[in-house]
Backbone as CSV, one residue per row, in Angstrom:
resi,resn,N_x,N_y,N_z,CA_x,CA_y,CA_z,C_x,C_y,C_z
1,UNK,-40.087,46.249,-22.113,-40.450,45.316,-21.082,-40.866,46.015,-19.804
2,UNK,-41.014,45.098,-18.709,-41.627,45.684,-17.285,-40.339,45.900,-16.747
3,UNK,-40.563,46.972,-16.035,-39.894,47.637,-15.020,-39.731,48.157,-13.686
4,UNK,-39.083,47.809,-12.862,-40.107,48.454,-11.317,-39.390,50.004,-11.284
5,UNK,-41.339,50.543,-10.689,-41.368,51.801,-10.532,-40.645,52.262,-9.466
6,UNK,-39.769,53.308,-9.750,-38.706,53.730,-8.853,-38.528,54.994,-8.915
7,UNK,-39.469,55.885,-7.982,-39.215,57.388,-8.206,-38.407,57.905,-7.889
8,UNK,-37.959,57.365,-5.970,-36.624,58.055,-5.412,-35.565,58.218,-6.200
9,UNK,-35.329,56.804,-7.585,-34.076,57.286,-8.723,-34.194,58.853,-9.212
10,UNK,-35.152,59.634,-9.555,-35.469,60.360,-10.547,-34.599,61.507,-9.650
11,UNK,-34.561,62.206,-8.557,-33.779,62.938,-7.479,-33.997,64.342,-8.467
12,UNK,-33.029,65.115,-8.166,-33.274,66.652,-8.711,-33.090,66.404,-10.349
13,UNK,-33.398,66.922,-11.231,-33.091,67.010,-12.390,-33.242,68.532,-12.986
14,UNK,-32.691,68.438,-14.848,-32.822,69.609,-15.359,-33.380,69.062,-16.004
15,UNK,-34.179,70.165,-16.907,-34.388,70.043,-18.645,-34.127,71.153,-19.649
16,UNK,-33.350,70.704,-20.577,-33.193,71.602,-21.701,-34.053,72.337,-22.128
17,UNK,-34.496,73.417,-22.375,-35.093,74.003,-23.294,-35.040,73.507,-24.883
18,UNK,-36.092,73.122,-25.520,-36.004,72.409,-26.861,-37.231,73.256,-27.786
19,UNK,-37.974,73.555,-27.399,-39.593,74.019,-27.897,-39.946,75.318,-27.348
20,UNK,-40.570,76.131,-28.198,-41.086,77.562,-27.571,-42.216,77.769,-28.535
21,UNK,-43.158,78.948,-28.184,-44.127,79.607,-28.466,-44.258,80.573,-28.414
22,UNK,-44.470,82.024,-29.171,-45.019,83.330,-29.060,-46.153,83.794,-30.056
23,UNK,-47.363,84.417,-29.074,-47.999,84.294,-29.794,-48.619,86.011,-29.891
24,UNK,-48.895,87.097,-30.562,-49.104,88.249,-30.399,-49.161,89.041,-31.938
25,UNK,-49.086,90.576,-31.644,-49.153,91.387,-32.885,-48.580,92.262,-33.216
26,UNK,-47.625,92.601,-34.488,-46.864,93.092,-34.847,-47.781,94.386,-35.568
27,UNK,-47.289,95.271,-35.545,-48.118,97.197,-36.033,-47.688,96.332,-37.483
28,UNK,-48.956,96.912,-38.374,-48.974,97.067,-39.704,-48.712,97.885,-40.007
29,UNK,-48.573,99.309,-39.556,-48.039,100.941,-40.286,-46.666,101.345,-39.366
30,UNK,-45.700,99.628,-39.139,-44.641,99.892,-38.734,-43.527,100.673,-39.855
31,UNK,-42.286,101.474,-39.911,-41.986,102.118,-40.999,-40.601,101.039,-40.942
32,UNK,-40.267,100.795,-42.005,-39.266,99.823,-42.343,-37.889,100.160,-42.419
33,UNK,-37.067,99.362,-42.101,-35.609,99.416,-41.933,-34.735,99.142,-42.948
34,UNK,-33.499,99.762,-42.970,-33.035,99.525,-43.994,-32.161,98.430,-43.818
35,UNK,-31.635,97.483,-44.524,-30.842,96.233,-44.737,-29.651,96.402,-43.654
36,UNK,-29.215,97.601,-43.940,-27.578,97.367,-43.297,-27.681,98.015,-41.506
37,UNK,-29.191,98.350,-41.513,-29.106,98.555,-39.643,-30.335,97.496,-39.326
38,UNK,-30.395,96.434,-39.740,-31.529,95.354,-39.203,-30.684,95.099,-38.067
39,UNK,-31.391,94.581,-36.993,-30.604,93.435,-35.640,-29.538,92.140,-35.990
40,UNK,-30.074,91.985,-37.250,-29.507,90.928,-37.492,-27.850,91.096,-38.194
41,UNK,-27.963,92.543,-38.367,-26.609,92.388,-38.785,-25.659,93.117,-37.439
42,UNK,-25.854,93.165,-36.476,-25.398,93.389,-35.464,-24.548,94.210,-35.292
43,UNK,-24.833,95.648,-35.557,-23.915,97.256,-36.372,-24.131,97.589,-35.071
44,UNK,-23.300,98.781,-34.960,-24.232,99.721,-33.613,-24.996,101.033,-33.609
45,UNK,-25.119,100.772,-35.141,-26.628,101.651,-35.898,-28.111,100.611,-36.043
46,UNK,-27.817,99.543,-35.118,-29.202,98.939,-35.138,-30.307,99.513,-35.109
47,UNK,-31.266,99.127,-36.148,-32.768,99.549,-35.722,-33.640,98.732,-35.422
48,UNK,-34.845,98.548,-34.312,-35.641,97.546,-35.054,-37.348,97.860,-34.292
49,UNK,-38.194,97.448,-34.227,-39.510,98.082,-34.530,-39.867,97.490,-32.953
50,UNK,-39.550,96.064,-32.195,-40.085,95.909,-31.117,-39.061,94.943,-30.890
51,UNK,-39.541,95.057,-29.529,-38.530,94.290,-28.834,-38.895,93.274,-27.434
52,UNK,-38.914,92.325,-27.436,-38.940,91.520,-26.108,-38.016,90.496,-25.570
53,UNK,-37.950,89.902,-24.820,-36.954,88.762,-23.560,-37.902,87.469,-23.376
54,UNK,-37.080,86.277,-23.215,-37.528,85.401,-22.719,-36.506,84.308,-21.745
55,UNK,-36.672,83.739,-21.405,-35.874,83.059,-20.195,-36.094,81.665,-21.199
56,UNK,-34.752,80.901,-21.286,-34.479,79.707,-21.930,-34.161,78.665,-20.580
57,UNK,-33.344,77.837,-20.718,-32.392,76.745,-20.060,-31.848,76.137,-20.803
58,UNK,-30.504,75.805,-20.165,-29.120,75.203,-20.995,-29.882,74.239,-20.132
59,UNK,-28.212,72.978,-20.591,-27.995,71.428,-20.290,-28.425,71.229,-18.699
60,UNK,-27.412,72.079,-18.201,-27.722,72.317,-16.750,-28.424,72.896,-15.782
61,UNK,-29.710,73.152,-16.654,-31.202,74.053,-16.145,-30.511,75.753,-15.754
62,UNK,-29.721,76.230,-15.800,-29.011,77.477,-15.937,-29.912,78.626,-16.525
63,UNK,-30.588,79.325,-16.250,-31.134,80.407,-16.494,-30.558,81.266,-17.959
64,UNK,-30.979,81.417,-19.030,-30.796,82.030,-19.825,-31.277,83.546,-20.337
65,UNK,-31.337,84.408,-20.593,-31.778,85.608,-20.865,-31.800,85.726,-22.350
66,UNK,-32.693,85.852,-23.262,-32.477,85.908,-24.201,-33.157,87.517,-24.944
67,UNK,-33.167,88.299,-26.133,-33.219,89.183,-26.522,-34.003,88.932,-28.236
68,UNK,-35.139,89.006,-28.203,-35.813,89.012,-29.116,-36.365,89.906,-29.873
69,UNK,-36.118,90.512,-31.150,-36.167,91.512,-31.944,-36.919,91.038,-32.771
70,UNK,-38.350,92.234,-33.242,-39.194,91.989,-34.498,-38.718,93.670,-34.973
71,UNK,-38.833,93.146,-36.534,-38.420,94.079,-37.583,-38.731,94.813,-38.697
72,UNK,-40.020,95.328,-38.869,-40.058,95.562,-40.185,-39.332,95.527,-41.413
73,UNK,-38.807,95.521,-42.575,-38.445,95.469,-43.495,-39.321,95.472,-44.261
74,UNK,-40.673,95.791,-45.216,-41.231,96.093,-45.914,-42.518,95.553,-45.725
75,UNK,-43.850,95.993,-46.586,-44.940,95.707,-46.363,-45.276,94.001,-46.723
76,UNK,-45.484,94.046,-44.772,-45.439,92.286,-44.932,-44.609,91.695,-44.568
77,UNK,-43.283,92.209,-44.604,-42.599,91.645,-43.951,-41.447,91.625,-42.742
78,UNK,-41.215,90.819,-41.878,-40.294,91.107,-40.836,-39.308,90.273,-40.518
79,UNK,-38.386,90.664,-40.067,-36.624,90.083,-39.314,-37.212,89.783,-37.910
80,UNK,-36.714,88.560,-37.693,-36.721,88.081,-36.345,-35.475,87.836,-35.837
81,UNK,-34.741,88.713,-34.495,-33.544,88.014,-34.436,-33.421,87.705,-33.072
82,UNK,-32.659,86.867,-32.171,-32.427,86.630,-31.087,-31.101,86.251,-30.449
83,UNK,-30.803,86.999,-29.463,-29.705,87.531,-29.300,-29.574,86.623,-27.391
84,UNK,-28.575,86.280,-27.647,-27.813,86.119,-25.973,-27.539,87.539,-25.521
85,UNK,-28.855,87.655,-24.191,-28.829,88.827,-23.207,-27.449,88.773,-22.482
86,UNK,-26.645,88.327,-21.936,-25.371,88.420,-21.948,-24.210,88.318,-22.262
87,UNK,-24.422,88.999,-23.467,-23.388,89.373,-24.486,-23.558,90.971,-24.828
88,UNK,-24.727,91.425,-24.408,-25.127,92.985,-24.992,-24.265,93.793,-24.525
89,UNK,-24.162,94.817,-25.317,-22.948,96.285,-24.812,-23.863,97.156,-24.026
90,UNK,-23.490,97.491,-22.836,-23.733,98.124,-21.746,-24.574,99.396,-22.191
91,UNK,-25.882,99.726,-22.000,-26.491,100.897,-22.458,-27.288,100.675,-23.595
92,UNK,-26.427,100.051,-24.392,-27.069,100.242,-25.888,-27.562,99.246,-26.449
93,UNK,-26.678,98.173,-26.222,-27.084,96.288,-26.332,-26.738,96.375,-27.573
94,UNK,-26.482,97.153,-28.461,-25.761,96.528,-30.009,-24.336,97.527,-29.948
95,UNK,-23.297,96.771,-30.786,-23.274,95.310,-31.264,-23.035,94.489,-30.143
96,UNK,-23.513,93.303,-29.919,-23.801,92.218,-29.196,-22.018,91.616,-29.307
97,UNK,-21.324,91.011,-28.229,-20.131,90.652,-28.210,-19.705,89.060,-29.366
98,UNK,-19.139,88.771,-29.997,-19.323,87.703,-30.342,-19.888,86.154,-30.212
99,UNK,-20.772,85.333,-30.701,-21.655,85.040,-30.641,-22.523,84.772,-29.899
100,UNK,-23.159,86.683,-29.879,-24.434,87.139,-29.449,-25.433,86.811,-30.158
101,UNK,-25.791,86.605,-31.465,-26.689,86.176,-32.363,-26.889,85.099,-32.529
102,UNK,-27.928,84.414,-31.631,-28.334,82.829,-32.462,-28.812,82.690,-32.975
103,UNK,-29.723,83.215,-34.011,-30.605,82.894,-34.790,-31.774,84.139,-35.443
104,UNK,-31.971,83.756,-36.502,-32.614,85.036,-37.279,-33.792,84.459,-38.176
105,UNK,-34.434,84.833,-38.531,-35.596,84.286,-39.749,-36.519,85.700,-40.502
106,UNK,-36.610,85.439,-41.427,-37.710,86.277,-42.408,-38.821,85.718,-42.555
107,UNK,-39.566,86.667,-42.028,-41.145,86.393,-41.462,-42.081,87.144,-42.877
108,UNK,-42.821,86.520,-43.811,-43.899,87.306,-44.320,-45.509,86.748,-44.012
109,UNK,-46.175,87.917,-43.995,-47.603,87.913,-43.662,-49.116,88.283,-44.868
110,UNK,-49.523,88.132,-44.817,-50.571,88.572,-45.726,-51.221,90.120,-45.396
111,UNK,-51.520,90.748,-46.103,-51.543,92.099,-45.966,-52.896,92.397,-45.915
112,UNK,-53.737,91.273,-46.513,-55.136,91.618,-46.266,-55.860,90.738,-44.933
113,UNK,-54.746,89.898,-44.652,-55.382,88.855,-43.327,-54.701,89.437,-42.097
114,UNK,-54.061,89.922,-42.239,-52.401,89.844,-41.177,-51.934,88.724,-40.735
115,UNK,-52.406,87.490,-41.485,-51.803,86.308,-40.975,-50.635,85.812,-41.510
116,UNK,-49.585,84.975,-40.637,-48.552,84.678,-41.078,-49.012,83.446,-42.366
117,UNK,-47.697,83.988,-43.094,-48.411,82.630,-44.567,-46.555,82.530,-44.931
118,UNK,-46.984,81.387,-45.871,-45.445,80.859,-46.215,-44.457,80.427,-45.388
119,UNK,-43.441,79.968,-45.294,-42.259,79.462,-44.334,-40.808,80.488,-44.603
120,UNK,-40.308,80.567,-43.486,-40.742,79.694,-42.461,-41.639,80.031,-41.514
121,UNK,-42.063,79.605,-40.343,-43.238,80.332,-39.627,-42.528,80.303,-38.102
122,UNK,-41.184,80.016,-37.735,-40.559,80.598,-36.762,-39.355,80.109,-37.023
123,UNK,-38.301,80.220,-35.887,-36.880,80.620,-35.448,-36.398,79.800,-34.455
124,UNK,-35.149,78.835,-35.284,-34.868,78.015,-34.080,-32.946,78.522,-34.230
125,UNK,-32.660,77.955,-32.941,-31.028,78.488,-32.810,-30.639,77.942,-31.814
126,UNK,-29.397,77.479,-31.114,-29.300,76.826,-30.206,-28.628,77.621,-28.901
127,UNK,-29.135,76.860,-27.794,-29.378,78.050,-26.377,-28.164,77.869,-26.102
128,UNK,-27.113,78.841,-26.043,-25.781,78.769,-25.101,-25.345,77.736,-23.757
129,UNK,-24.819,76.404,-23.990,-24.503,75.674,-23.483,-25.779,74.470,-23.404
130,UNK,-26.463,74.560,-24.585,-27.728,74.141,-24.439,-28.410,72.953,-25.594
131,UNK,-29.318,72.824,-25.422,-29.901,72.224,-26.968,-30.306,73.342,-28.338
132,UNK,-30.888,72.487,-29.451,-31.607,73.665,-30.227,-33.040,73.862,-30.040
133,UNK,-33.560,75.369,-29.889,-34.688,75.625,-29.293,-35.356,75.916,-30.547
134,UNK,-37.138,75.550,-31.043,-37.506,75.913,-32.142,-38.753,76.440,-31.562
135,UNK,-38.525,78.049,-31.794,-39.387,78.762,-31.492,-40.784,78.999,-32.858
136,UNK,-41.782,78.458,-31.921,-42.974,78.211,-33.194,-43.533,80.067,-32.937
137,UNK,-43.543,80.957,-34.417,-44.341,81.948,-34.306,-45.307,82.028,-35.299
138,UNK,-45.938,80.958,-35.092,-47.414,81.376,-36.142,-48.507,81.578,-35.653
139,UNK,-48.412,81.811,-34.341,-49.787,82.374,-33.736,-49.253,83.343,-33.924
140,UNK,-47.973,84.435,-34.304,-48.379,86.428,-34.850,-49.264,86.189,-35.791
141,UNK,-49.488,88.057,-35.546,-50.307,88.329,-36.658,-49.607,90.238,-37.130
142,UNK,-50.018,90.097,-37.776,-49.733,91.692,-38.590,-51.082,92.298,-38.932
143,UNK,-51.385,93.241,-37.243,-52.741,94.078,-37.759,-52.651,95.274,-37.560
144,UNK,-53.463,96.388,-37.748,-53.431,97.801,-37.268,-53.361,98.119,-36.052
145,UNK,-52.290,97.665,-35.176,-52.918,97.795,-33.419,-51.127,98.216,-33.260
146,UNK,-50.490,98.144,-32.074,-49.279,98.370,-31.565,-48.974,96.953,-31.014
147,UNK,-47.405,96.640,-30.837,-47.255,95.375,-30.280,-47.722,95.417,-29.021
148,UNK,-48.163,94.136,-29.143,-48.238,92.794,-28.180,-48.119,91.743,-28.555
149,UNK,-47.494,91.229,-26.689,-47.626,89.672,-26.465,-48.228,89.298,-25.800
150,UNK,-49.715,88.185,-26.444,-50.427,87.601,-25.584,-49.979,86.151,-24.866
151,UNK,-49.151,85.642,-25.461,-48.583,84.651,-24.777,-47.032,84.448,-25.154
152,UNK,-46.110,83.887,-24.334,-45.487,83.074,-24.519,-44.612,82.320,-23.923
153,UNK,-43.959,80.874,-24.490,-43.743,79.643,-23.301,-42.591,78.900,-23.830
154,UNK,-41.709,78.738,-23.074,-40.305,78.102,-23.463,-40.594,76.740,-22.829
155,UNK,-40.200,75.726,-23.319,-40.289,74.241,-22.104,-39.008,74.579,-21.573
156,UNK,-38.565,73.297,-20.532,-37.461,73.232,-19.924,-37.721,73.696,-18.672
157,UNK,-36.634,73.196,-17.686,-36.666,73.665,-16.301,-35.279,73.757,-15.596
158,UNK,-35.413,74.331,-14.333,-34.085,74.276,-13.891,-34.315,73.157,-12.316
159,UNK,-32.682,72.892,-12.044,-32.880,72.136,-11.165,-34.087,71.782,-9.915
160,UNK,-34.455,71.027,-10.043,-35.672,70.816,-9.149,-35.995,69.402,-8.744
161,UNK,-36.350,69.582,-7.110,-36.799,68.198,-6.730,-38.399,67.874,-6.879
162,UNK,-38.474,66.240,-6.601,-40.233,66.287,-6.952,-40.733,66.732,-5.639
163,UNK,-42.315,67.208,-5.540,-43.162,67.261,-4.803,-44.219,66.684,-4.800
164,UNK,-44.767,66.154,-5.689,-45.856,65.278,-5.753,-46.055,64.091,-6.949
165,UNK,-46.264,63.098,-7.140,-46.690,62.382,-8.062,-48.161,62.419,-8.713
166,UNK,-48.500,62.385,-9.383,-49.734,62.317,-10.020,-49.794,61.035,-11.468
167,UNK,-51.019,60.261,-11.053,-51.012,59.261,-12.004,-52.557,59.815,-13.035
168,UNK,-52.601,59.757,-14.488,-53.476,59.833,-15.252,-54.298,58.786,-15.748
169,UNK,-55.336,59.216,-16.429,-56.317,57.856,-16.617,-55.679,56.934,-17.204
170,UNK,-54.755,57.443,-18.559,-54.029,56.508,-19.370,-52.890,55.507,-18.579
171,UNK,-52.813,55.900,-17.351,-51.531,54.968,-16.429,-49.809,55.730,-16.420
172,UNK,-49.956,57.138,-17.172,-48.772,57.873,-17.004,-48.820,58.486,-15.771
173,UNK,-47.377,57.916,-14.925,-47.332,58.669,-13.740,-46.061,60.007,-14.316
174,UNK,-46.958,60.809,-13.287,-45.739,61.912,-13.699,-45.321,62.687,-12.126
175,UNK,-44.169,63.675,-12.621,-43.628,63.892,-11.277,-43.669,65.557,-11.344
176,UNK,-44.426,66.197,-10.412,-44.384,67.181,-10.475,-43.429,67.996,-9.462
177,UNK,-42.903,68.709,-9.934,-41.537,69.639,-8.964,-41.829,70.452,-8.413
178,UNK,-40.944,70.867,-7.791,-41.775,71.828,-6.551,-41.796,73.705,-7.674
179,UNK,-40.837,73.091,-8.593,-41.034,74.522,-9.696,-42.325,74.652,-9.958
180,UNK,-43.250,73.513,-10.299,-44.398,73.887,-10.776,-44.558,73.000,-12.140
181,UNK,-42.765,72.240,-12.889,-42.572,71.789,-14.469,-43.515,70.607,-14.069
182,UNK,-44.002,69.651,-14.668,-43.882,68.050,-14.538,-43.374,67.381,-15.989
183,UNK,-42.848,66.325,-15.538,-42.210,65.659,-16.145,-42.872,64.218,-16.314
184,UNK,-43.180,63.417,-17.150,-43.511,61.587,-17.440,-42.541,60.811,-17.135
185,UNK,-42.440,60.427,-15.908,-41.882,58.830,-15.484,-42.206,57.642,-16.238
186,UNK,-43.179,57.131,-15.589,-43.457,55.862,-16.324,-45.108,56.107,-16.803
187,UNK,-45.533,54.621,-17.148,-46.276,54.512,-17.617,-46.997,52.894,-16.837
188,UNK,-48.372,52.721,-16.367,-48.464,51.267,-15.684,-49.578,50.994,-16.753
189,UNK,-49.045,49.503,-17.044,-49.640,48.638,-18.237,-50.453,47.842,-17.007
190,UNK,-51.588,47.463,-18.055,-52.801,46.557,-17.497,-53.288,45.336,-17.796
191,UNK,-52.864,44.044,-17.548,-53.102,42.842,-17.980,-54.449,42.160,-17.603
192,UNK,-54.898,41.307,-19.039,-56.238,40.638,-18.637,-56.220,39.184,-19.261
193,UNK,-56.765,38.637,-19.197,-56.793,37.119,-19.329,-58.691,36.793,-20.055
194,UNK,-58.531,35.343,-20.601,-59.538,35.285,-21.593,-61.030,34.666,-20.538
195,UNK,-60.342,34.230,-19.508,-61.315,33.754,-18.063,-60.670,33.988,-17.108
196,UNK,-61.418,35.333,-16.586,-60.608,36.018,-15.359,-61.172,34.898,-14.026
197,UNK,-62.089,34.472,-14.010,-62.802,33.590,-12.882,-61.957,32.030,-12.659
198,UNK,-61.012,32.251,-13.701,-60.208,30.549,-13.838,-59.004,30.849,-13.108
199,UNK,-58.391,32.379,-13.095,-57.410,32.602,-12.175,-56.993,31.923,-11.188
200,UNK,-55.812,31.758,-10.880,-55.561,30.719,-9.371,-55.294,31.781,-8.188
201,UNK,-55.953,31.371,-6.969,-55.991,32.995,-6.143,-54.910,32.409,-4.829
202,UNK,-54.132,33.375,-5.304,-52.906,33.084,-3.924,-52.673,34.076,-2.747
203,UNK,-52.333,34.223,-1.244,-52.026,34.590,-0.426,-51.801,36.432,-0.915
204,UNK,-52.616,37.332,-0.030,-51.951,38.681,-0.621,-53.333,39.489,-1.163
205,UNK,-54.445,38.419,-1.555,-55.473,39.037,-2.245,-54.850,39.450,-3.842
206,UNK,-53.905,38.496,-4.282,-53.649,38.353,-6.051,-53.547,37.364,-6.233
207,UNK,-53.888,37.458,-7.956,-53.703,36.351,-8.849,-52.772,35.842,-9.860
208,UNK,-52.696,34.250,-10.063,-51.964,34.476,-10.901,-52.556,33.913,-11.901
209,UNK,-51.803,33.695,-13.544,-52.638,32.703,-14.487,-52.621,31.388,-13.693
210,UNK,-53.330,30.633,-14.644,-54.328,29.100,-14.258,-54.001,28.566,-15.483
211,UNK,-54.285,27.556,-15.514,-53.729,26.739,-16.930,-55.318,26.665,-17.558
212,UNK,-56.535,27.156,-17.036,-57.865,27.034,-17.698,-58.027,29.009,-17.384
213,UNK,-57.072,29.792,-17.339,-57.613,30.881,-17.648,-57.465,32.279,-18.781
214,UNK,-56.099,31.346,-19.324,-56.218,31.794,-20.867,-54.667,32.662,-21.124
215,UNK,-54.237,32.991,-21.424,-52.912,33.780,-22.366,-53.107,35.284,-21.366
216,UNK,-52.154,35.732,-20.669,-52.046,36.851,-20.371,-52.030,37.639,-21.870
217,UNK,-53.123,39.057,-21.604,-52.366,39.948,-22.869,-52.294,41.480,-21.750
218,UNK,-50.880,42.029,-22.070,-50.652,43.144,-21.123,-51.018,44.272,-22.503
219,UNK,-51.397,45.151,-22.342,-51.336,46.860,-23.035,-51.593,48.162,-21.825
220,UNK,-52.089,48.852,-22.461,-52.367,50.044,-21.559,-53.584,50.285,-21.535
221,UNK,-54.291,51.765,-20.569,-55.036,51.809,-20.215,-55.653,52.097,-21.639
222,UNK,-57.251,51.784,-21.685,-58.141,52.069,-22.782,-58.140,51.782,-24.579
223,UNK,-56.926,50.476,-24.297,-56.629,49.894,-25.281,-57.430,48.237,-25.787
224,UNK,-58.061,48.577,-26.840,-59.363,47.175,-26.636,-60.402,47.440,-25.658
225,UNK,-60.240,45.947,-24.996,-61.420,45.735,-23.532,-59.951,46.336,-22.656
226,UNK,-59.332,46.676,-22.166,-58.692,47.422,-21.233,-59.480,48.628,-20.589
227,UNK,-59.706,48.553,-19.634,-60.049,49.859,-18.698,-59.471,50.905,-18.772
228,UNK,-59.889,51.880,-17.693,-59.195,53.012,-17.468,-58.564,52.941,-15.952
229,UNK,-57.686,53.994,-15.770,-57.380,54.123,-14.241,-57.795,55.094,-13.780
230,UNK,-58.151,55.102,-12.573,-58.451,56.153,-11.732,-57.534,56.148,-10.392
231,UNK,-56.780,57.223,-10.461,-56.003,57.480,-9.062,-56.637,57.853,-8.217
232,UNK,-55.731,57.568,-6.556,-56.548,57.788,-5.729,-57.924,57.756,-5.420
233,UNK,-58.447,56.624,-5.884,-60.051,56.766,-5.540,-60.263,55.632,-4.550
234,UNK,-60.695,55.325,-3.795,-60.966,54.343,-2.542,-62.125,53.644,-3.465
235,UNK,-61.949,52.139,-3.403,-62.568,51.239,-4.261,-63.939,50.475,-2.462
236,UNK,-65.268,51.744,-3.494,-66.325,51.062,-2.396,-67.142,49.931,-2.231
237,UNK,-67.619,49.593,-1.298,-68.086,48.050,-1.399,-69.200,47.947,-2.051
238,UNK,-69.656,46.828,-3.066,-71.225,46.848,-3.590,-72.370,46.401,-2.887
239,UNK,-71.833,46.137,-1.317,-72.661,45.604,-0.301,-73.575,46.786,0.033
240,UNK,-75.041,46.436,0.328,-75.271,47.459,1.204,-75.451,47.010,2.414
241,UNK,-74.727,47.575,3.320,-74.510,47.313,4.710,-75.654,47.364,5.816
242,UNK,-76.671,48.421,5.268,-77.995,48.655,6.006,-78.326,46.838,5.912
243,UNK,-78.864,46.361,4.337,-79.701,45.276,4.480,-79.237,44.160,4.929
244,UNK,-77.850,44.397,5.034,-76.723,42.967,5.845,-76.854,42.672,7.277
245,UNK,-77.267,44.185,7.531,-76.802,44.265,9.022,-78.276,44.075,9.662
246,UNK,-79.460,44.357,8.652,-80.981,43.642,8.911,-81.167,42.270,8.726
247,UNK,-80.184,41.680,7.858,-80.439,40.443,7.358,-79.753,39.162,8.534
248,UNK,-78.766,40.113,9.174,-78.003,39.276,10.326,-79.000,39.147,11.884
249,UNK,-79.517,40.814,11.594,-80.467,40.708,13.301,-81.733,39.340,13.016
250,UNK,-82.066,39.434,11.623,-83.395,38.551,11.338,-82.537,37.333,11.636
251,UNK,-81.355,36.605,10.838,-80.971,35.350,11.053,-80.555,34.743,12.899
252,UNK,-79.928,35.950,13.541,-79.986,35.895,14.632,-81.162,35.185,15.665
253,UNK,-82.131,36.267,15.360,-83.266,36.145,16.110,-84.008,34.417,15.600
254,UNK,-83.900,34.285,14.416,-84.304,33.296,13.648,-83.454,32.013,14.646
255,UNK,-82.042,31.995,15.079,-81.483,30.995,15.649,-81.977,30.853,16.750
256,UNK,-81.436,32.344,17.765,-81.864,32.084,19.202,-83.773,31.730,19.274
257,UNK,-84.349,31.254,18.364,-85.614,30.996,18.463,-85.494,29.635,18.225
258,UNK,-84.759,29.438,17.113,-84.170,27.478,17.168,-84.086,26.983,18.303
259,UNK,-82.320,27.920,18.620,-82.226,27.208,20.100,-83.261,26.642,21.369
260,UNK,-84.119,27.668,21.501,-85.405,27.355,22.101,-86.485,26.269,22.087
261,UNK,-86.428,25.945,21.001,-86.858,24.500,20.554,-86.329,23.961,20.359
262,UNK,-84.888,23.775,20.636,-84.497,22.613,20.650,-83.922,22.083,22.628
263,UNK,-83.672,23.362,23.178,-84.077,23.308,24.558,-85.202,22.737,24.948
264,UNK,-86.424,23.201,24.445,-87.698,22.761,25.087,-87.634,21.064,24.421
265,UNK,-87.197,20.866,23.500,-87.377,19.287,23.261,-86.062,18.318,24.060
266,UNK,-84.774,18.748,24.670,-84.682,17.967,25.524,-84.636,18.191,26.825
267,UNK,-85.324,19.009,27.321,-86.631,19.383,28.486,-87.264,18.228,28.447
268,UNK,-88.112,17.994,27.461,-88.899,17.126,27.536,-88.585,15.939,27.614
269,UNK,-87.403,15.439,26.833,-87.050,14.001,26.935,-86.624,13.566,28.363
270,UNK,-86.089,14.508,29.234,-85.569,14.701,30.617,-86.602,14.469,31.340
271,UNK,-87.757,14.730,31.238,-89.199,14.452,32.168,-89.771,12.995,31.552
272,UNK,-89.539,12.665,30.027,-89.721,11.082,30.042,-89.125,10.243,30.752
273,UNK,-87.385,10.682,30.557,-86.951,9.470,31.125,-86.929,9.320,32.646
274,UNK,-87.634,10.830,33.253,-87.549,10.463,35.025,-89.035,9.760,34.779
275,UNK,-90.138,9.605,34.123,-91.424,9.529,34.540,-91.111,7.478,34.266
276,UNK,-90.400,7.411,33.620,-89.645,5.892,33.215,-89.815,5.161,34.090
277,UNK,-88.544,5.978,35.097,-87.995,5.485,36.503,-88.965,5.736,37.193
């Protein structure tokens, strides 16, 4: 149903981290590890082929550090593991203190594409004091080059107030924070009627239905005959003001030339009725 829009409710908020992305390339003539020193088994003979960090958020937008390990294990394939950055042993970071390890996956690739093939195609685990995060990695690839990361993006935010609103064509207003996150508030639905001209027009410059103007139907923007919205745009007049403002000097001049004849005609009746007497 309808609702009134009420931003001041929305005040500082968090968001969980739930969704991630990495997207980059793992060495194909990486040399492989053996089973019992992968990351994932969390020895302090760990080995593993590359290594990167990413910043999560718990419940309470809380800054997370996290520890992300890629692994060789044989041609084609790799260990993914990810580790709570504060839990690591001082210097060395393995073994990780108890549950340092959230989550692990076996990654294989095609050897003649370097593309990831088969499932799973990433790694989800849940963020320390947090939700579960499902990190999508099927933009890697496995080619002849050295690692890199060309991208990657955790959702979620930490506490933050709004700074600006912004409304979209579809009628989603959203609230953008002064972090930079935005977030979807609402949404403004658009009602039309089957004879908009039958409307009954009340005080305010609005309308309401008419009993000859047909069944309200409400949806959203660009749904059927529904429009679109445009924010912030100043709605201009279809007048043109040049030919109004010519069309008023002509009617003008057009009167005070009436007036004149109609002066000069009782002028005249004024000299009959003295010539009377």
């Amino acid at each position: 149903g309808l609702v009134p829009v009420v931003i001041s409710d929305q005040g500082m908020t968090a968001t969980p981290s739930t969704e991630g992305s990495y997207a980059g390339n793992l060495p194909a003539g990486a040399t492989p590890v053996a089973t019992a020193n992968l990351p994932a088994a969390n020895a302090a003979t760990a080995q593993y082929t590359s290594k990167s960090s990413m910043v999560a958020y718990d419940n309470l937008g809380n800054k997370k550090l996290l520890d992300v390990y890629f692994t060789n294990t044989g041609a084609g394939t790799w260990q993914v593991a990810v580790f709570d950055q504060s839990k690591a042993t001082a210097g060395t970071s393995f073994p990780y203190t108890a549950g340092g390890l959230l989550g692990s996956a076996n990654l294989t690739f095609d050897t003649t594409t370097g593309k990831l093939t088969g499932t799973p195609t990433g790694v989800s685990f849940t963020v320390p004091n947090g939700a579960t995060l499902n990190l999508d990695l099927s933009a890697l690839t496995q080619l002849g080059a050295g690692f890199t990361v060309s991208d990657a993006q955790v959702n979620g935010n930490a506490p933050s107030t709004i700074d600006k609103v912004q409304i979209s064509k579809d009628g989603t207003i959203y609230a953008q924070y002064k972090d930079g996150s935005t977030k979807p508030l609402y949404k403004i639905p658009l009602a039309d009627v089957q004879s908009p001209d039958q409307l009954t027009a009340l005080p305010g410059n609005v309308y309401s239905q008419g009993t000859e103007s047909g069944a309200v139907r409400v949806g959203f923007a660009n749904e059927g005959k529904l429009g679109s919205i445009i924010s912030g745009a100043l709605e201009n007049s279809n007048v043109d003001i040049a030919e109004e403002l010519t069309n008023m000097i002509a009617a003008q001049r057009s009167y005070t030339a009436n007036s004149k004849v109609f002066q000069t005609g009782s002028d005249l009746m004024d000299v009959l009725v003295n010539l009377k007497r």
